[in-house]
PDB file of N, CA, C, O and CB in Angstrom:
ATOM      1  N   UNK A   1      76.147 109.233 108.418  1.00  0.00           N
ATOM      2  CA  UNK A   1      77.234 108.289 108.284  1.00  0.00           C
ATOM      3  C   UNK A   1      78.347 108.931 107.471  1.00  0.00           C
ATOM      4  O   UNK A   1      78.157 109.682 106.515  1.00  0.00           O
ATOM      5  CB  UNK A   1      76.751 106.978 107.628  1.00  0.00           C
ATOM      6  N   UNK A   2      79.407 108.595 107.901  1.00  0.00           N
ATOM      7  CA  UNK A   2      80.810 109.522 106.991  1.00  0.00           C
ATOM      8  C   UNK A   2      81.430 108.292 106.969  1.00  0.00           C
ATOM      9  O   UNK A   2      81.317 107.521 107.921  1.00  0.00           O
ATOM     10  CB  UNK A   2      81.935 111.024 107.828  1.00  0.00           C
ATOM     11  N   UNK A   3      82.192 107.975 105.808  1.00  0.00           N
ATOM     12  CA  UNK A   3      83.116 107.058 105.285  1.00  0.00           C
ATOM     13  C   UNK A   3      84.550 107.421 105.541  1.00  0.00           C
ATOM     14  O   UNK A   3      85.094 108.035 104.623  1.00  0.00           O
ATOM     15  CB  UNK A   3      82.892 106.915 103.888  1.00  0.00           C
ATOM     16  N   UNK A   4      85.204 107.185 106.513  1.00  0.00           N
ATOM     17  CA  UNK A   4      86.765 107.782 106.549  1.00  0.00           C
ATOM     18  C   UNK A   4      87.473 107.893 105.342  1.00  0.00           C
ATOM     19  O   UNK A   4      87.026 107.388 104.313  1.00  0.00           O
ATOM     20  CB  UNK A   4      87.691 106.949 107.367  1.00  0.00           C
ATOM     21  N   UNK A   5      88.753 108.631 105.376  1.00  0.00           N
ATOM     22  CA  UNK A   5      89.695 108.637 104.186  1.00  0.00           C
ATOM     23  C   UNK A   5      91.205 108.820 104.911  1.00  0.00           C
ATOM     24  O   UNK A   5      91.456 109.648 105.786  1.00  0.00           O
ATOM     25  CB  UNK A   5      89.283 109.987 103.024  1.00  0.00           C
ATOM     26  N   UNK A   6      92.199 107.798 104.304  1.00  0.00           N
ATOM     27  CA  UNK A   6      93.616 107.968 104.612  1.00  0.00           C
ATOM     28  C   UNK A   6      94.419 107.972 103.500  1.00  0.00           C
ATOM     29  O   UNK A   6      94.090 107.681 102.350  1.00  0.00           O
ATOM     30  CB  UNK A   6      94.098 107.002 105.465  1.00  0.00           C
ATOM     31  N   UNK A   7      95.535 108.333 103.928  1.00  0.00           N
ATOM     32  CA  UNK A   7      96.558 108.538 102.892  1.00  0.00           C
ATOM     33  C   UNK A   7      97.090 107.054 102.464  1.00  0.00           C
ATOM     34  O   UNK A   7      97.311 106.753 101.291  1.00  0.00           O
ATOM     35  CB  UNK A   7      97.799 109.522 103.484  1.00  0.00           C
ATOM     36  N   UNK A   8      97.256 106.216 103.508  1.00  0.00           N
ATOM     37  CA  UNK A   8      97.562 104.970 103.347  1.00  0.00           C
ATOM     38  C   UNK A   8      96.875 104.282 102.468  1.00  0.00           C
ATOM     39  O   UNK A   8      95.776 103.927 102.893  1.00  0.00           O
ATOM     40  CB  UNK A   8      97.534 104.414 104.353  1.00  0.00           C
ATOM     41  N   UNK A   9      97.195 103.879 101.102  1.00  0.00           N
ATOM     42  CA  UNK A   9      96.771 103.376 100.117  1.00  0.00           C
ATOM     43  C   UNK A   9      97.142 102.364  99.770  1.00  0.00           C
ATOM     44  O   UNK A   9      96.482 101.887  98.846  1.00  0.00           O
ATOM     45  CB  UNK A   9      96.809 103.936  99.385  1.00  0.00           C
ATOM     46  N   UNK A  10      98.128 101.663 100.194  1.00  0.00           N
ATOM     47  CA  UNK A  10      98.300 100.345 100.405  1.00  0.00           C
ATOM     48  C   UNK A  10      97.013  99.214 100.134  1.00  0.00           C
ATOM     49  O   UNK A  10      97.516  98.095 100.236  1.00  0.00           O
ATOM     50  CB  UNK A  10      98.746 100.339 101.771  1.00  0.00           C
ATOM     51  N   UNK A  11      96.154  99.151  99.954  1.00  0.00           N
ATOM     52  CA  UNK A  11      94.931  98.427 100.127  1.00  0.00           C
ATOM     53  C   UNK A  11      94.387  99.557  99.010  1.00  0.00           C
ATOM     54  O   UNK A  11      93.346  99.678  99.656  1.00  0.00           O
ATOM     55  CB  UNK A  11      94.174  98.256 101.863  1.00  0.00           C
ATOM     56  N   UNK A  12      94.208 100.395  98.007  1.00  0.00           N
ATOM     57  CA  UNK A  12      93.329 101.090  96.979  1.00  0.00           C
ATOM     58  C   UNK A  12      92.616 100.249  96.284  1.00  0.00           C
ATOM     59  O   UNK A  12      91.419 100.446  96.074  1.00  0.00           O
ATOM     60  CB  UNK A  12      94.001 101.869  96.051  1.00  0.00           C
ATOM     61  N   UNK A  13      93.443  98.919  95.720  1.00  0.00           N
ATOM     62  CA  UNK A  13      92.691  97.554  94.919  1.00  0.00           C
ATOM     63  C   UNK A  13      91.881  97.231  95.504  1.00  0.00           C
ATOM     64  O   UNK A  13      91.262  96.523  94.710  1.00  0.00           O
ATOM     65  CB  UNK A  13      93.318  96.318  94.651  1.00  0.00           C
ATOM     66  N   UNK A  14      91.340  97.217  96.437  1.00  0.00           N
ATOM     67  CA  UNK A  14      90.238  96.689  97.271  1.00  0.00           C
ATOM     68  C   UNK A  14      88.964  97.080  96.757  1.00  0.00           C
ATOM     69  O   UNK A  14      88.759  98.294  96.757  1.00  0.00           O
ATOM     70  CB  UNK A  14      90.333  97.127  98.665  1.00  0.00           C
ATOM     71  N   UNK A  15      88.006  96.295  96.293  1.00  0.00           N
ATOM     72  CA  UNK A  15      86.572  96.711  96.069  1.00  0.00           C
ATOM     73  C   UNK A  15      85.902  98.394  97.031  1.00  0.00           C
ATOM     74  O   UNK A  15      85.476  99.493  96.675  1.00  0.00           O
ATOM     75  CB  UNK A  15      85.666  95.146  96.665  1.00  0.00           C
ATOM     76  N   UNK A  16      86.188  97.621  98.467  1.00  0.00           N
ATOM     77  CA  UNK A  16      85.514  98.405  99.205  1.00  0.00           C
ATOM     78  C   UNK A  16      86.162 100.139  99.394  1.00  0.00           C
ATOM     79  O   UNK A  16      85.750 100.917 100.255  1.00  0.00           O
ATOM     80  CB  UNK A  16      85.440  97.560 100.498  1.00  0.00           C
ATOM     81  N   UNK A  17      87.154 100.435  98.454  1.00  0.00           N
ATOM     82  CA  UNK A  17      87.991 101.394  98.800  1.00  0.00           C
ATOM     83  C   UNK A  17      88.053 102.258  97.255  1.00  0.00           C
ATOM     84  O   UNK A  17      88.032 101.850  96.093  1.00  0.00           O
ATOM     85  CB  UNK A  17      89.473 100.706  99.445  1.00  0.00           C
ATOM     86  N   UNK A  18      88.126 103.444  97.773  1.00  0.00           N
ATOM     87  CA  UNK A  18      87.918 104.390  96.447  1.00  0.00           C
ATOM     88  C   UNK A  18      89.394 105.408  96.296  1.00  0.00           C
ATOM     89  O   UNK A  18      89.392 106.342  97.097  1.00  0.00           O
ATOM     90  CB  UNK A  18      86.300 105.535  96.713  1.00  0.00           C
ATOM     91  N   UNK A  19      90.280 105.354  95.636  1.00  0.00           N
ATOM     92  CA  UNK A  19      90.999 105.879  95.640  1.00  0.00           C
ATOM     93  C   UNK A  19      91.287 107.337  94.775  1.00  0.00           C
ATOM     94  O   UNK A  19      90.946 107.303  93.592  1.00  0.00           O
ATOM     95  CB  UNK A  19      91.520 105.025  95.587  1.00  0.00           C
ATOM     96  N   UNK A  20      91.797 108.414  95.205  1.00  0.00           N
ATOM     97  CA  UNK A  20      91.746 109.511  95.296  1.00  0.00           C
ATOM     98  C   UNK A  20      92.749 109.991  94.850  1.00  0.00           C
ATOM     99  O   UNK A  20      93.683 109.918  95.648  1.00  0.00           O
ATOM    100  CB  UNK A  20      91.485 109.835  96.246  1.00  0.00           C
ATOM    101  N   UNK A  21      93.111 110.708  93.420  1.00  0.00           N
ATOM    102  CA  UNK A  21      94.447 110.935  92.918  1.00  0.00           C
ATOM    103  C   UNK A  21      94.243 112.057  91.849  1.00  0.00           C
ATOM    104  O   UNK A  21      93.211 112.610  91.466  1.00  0.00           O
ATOM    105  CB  UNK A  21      95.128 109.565  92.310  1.00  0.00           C
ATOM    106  N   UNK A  22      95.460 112.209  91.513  1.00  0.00           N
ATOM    107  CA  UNK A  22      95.525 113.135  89.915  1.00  0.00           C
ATOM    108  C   UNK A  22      94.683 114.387  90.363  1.00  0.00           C
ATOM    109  O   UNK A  22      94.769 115.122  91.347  1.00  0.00           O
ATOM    110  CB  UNK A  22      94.609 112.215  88.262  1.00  0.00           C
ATOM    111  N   UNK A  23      94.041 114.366  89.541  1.00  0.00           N
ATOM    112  CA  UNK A  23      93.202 116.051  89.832  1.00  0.00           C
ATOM    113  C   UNK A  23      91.905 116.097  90.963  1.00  0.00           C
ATOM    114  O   UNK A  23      91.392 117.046  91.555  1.00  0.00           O
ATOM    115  CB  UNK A  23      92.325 116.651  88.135  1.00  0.00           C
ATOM    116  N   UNK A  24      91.640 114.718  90.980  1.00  0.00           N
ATOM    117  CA  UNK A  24      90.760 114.861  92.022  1.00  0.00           C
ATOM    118  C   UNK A  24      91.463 115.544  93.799  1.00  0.00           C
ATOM    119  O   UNK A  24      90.836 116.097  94.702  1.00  0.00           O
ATOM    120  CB  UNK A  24      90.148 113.235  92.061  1.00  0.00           C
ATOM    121  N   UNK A  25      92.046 115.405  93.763  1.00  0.00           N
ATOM    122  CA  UNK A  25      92.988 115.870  95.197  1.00  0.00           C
ATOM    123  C   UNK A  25      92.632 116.934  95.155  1.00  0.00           C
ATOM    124  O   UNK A  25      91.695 117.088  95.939  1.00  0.00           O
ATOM    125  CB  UNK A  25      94.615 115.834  95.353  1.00  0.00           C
ATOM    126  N   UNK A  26      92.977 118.127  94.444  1.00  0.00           N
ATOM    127  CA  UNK A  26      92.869 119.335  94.862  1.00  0.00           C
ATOM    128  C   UNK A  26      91.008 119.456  95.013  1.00  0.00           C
ATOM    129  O   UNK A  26      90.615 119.936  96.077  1.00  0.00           O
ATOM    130  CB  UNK A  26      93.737 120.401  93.717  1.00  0.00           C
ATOM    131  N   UNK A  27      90.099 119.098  94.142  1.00  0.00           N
ATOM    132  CA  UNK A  27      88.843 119.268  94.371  1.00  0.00           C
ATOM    133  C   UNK A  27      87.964 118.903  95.799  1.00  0.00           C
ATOM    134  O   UNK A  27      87.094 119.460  96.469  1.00  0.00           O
ATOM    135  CB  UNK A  27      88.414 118.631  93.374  1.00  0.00           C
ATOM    136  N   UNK A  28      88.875 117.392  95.853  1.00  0.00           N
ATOM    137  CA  UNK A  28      88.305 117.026  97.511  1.00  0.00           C
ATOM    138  C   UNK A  28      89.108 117.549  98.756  1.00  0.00           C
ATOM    139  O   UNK A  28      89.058 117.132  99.913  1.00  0.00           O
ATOM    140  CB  UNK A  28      88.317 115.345  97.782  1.00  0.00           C
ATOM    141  N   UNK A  29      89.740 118.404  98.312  1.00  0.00           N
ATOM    142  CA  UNK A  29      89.974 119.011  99.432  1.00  0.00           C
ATOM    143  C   UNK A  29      91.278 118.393 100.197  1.00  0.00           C
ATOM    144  O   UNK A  29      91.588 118.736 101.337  1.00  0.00           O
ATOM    145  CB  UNK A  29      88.728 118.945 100.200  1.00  0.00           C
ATOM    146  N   UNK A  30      91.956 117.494  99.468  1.00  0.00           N
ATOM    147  CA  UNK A  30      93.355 116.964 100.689  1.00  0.00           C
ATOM    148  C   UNK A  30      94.549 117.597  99.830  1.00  0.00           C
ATOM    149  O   UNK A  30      94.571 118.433  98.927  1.00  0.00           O
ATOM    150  CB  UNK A  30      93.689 114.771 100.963  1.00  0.00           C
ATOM    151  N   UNK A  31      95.535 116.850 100.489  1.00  0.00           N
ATOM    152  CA  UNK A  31      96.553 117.310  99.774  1.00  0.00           C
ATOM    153  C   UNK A  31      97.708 115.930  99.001  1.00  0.00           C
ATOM    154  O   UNK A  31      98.761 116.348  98.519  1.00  0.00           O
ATOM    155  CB  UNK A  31      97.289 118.339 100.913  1.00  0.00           C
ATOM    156  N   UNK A  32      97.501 114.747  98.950  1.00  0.00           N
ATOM    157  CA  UNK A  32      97.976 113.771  98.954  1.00  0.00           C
ATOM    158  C   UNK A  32      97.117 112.685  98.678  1.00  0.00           C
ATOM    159  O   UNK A  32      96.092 112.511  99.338  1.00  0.00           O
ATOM    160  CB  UNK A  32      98.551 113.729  99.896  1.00  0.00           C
ATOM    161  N   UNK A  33      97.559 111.711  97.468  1.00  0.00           N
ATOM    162  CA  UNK A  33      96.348 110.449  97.212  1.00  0.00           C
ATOM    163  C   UNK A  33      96.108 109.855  98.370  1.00  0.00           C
ATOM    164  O   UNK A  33      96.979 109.398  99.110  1.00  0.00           O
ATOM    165  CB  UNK A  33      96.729 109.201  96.197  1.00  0.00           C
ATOM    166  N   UNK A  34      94.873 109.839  98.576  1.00  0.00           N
ATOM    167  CA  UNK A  34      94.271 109.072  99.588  1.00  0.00           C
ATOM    168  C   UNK A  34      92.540 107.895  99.352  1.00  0.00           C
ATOM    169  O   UNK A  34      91.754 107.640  98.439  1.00  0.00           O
ATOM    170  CB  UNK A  34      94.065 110.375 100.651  1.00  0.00           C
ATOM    171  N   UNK A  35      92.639 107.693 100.146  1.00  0.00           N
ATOM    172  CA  UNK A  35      91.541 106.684 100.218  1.00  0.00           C
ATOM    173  C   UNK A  35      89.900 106.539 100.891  1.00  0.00           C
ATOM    174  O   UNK A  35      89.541 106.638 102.065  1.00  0.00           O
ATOM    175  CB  UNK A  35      92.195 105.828 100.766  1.00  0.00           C
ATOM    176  N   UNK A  36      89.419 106.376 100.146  1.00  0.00           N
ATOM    177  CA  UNK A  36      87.678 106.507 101.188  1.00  0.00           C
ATOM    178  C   UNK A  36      87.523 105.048 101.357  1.00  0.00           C
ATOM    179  O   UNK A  36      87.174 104.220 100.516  1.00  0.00           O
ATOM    180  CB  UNK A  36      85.874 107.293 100.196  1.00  0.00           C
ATOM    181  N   UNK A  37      87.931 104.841 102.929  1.00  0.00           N
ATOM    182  CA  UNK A  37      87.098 103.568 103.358  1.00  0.00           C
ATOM    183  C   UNK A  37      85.740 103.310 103.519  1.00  0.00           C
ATOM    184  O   UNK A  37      85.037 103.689 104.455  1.00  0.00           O
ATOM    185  CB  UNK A  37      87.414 103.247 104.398  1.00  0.00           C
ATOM    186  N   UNK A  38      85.169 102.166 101.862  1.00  0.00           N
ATOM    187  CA  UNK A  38      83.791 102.348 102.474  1.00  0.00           C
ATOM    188  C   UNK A  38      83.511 101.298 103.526  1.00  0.00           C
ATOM    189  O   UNK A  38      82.469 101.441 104.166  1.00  0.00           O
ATOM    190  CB  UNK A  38      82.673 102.275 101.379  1.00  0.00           C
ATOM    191  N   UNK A  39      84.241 100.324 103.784  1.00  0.00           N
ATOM    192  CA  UNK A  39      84.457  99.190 104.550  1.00  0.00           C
ATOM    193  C   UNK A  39      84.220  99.878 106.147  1.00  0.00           C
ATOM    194  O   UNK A  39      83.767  99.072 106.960  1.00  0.00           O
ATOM    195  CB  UNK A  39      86.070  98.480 104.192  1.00  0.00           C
ATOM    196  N   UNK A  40      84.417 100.933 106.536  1.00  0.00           N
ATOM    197  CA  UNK A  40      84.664 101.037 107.785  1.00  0.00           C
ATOM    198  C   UNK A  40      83.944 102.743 108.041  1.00  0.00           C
ATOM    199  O   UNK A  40      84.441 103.805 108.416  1.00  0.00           O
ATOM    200  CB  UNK A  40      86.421 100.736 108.066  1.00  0.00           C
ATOM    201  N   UNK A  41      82.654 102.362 107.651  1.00  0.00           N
ATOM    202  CA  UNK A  41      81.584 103.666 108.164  1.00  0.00           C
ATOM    203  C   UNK A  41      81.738 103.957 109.349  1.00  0.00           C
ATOM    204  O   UNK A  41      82.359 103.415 110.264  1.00  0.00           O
ATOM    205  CB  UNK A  41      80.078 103.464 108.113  1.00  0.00           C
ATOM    206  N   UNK A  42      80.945 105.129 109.255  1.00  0.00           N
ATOM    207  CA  UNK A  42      80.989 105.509 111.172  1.00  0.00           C
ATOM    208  C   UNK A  42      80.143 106.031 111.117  1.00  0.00           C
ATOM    209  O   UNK A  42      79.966 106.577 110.027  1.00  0.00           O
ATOM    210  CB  UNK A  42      82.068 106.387 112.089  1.00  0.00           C
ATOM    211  N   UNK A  43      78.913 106.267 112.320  1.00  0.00           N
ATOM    212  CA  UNK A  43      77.586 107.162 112.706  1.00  0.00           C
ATOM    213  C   UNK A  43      78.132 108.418 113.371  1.00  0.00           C
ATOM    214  O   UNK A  43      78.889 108.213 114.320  1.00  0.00           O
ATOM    215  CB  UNK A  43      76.473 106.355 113.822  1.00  0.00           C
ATOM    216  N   UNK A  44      77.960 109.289 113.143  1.00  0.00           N
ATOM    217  CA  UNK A  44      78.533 110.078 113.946  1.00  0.00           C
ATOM    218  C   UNK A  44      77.313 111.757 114.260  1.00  0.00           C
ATOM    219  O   UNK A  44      76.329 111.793 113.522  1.00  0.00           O
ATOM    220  CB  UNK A  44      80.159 110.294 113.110  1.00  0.00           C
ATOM    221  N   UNK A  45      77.412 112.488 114.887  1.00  0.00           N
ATOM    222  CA  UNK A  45      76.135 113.389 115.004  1.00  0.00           C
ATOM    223  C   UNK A  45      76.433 114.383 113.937  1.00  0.00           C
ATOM    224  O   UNK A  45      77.610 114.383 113.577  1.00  0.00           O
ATOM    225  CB  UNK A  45      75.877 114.138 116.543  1.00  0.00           C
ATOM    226  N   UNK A  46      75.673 115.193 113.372  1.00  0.00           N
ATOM    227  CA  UNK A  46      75.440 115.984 112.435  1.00  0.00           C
ATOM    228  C   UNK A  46      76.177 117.201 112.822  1.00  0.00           C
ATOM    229  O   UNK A  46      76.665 117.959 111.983  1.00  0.00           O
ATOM    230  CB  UNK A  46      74.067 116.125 112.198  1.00  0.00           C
ATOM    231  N   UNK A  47      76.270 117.418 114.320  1.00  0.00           N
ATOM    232  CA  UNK A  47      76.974 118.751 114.571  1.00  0.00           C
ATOM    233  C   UNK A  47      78.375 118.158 114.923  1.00  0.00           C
ATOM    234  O   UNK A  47      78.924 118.887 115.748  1.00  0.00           O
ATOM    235  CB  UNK A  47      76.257 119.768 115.855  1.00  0.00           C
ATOM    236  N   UNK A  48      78.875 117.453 114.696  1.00  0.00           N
ATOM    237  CA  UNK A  48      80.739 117.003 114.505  1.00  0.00           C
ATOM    238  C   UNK A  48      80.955 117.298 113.229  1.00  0.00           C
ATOM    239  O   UNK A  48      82.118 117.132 112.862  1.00  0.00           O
ATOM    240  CB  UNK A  48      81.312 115.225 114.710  1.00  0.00           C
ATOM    241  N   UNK A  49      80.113 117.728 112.348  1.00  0.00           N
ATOM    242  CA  UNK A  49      81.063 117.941 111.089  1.00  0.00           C
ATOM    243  C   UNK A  49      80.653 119.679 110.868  1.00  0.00           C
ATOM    244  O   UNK A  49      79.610 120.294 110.647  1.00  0.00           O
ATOM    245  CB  UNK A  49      80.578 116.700 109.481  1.00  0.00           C
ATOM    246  N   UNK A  50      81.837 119.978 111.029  1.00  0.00           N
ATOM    247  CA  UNK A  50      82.261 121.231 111.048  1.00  0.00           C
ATOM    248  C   UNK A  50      82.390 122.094 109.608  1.00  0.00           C
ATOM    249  O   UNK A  50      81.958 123.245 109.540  1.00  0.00           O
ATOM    250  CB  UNK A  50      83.494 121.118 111.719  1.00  0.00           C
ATOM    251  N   UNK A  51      82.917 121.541 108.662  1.00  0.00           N
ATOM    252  CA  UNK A  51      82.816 122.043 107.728  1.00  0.00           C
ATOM    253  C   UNK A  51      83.119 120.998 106.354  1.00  0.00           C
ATOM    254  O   UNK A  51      83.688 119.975 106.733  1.00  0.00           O
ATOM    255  CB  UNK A  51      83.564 123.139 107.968  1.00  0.00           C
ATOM    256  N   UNK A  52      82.926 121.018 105.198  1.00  0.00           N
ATOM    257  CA  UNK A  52      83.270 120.725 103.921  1.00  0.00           C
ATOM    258  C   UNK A  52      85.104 121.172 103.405  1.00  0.00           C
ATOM    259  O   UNK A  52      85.674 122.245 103.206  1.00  0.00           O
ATOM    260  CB  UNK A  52      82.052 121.577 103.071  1.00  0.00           C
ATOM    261  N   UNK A  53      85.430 120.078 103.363  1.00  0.00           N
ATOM    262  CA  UNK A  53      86.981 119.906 102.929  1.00  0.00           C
ATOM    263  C   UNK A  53      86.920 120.154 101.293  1.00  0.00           C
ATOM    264  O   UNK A  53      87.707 121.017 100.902  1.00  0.00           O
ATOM    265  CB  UNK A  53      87.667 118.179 103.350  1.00  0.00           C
ATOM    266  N   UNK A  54      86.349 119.714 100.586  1.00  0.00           N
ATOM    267  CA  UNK A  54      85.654 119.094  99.025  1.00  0.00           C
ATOM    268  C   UNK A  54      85.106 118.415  98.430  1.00  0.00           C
ATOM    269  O   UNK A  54      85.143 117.391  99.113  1.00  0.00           O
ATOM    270  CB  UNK A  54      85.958 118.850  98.384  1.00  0.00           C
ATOM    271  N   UNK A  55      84.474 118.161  97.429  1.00  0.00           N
ATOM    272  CA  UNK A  55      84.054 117.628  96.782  1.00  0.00           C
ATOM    273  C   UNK A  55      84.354 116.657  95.155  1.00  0.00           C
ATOM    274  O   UNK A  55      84.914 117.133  94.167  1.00  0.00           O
ATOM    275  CB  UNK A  55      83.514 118.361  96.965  1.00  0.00           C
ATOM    276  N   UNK A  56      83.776 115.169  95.280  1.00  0.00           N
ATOM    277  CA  UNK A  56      83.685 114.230  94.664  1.00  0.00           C
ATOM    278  C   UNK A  56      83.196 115.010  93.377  1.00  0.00           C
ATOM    279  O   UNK A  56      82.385 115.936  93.370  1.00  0.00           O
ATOM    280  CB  UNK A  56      82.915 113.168  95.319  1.00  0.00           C
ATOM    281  N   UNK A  57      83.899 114.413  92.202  1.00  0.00           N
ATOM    282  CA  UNK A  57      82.930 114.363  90.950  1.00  0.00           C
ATOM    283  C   UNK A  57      81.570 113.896  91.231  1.00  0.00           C
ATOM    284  O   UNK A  57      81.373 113.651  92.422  1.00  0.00           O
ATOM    285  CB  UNK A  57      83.463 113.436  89.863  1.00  0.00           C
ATOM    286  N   UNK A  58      80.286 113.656  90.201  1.00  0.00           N
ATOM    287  CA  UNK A  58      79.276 112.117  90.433  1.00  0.00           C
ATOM    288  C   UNK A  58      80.119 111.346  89.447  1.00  0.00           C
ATOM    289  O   UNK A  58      79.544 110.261  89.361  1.00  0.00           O
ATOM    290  CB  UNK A  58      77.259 112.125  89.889  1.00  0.00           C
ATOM    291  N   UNK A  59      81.214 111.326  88.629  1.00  0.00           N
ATOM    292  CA  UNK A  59      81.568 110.139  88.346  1.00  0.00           C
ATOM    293  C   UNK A  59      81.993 109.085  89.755  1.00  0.00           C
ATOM    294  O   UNK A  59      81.307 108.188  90.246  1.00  0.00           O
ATOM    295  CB  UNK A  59      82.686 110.396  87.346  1.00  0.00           C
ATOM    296  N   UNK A  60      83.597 109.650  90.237  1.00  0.00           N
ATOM    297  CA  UNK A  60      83.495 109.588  90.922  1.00  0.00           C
ATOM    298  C   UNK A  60      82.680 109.290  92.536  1.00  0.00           C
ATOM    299  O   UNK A  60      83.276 108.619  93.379  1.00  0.00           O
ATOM    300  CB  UNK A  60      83.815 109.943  90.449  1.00  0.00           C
ATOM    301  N   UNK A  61      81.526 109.767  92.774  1.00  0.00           N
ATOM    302  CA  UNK A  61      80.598 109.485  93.385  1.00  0.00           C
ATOM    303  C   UNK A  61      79.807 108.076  92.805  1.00  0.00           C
ATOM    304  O   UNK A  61      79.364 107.136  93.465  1.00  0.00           O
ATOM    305  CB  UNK A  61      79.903 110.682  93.414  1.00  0.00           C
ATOM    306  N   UNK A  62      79.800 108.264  91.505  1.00  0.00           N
ATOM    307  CA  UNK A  62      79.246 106.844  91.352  1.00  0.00           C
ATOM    308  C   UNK A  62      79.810 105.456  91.940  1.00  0.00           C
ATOM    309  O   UNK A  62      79.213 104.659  92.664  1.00  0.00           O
ATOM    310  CB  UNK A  62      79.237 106.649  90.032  1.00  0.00           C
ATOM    311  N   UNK A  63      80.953 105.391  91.497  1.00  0.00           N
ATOM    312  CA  UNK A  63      82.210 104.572  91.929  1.00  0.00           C
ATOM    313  C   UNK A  63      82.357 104.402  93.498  1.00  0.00           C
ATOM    314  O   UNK A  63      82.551 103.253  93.896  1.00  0.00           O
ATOM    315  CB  UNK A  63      83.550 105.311  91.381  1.00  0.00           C
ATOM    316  N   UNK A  64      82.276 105.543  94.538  1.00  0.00           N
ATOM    317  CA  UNK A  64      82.074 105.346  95.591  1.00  0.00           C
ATOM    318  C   UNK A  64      80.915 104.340  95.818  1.00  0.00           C
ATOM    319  O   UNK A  64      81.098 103.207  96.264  1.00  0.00           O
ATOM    320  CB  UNK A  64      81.994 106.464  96.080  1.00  0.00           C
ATOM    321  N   UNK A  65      79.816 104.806  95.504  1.00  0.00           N
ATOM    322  CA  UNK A  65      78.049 104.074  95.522  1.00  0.00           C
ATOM    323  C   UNK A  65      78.806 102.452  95.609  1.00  0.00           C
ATOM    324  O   UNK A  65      78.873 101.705  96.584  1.00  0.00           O
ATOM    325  CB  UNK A  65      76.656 104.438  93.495  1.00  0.00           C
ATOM    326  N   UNK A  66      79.333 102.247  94.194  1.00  0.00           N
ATOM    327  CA  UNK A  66      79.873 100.744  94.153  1.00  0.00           C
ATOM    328  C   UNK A  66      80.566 100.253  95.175  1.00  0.00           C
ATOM    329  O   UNK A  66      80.229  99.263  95.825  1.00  0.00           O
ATOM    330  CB  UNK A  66      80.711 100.494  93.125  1.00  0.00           C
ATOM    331  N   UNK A  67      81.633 100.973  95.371  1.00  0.00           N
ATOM    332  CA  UNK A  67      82.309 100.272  97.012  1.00  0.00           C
ATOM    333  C   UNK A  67      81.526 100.753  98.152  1.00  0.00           C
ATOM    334  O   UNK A  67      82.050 100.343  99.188  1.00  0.00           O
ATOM    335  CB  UNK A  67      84.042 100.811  97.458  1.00  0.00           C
ATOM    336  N   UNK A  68      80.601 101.377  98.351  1.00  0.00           N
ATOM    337  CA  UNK A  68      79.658 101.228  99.114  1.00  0.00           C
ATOM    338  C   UNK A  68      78.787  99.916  99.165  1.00  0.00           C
ATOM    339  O   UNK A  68      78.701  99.179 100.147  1.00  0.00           O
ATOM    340  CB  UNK A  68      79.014 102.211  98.875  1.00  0.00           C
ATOM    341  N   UNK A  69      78.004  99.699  97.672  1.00  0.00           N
ATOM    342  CA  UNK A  69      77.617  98.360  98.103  1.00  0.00           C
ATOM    343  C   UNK A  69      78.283  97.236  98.006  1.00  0.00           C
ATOM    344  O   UNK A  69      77.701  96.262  98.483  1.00  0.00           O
ATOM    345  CB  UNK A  69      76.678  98.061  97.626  1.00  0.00           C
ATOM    346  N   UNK A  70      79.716  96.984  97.364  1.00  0.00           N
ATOM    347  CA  UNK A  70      80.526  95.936  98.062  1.00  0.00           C
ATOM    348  C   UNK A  70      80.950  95.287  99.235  1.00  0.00           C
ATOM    349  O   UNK A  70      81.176  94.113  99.529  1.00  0.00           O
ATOM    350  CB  UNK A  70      81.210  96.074  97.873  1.00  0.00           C
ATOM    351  N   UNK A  71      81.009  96.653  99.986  1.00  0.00           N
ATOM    352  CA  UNK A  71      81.234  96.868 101.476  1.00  0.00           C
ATOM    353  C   UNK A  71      79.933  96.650 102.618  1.00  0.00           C
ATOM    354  O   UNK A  71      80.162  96.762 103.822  1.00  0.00           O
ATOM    355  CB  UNK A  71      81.732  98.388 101.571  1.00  0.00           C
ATOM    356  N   UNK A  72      78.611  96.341 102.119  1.00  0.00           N
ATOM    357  CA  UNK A  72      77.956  96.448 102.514  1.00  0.00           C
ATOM    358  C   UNK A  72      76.512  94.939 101.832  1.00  0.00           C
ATOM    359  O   UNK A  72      75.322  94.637 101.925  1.00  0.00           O
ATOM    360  CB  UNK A  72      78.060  97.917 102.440  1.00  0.00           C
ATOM    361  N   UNK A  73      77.684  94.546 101.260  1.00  0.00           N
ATOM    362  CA  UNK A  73      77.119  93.314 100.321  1.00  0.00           C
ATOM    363  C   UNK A  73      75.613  93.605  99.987  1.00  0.00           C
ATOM    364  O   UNK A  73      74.555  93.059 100.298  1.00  0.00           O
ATOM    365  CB  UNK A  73      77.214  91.742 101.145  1.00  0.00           C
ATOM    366  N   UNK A  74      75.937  94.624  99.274  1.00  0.00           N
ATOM    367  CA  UNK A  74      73.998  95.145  98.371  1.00  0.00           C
ATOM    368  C   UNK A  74      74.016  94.844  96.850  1.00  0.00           C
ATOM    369  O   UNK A  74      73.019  95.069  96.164  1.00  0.00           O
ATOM    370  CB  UNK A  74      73.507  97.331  98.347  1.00  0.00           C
TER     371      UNK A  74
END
């Protein structure tokens, strides 16, 4: 399962949404604050993901976990 991410941040306040800024940008790999929708998972096969863009803190990662189970009412 992969959690999308957009630049469109319009919606960041949202429980289900993790927003992506300041120094984290260059670590995860984009170039511009953006957003991890956890609201809107996707299944997708193991050989579509081609490579690693970057990586989350586990602070960060923790915080995802949370709008994960918001998004998923756990």
């Amino acid at each position: 399962m992969v959690a999308p991410c957009t630049s469109n941040i319009s919606r960041s306040q949202e429980p289900t949404q993790y927003l992506i800024e300041g120094g984290e940008i260059g670590t995860a790999g984009i170039r511009v604050p953006s957003v991890v929708r956890c609201e809107a998972l996707l299944t997708i096969p193991k050989s579509m993901v081609i490579r690693t863009l970057g990586r989350l803190s586990g602070t960060a990662m923790t915080t995802v976990d949370g709008c994960l189970r918001n998004a998923l009412a756990l």
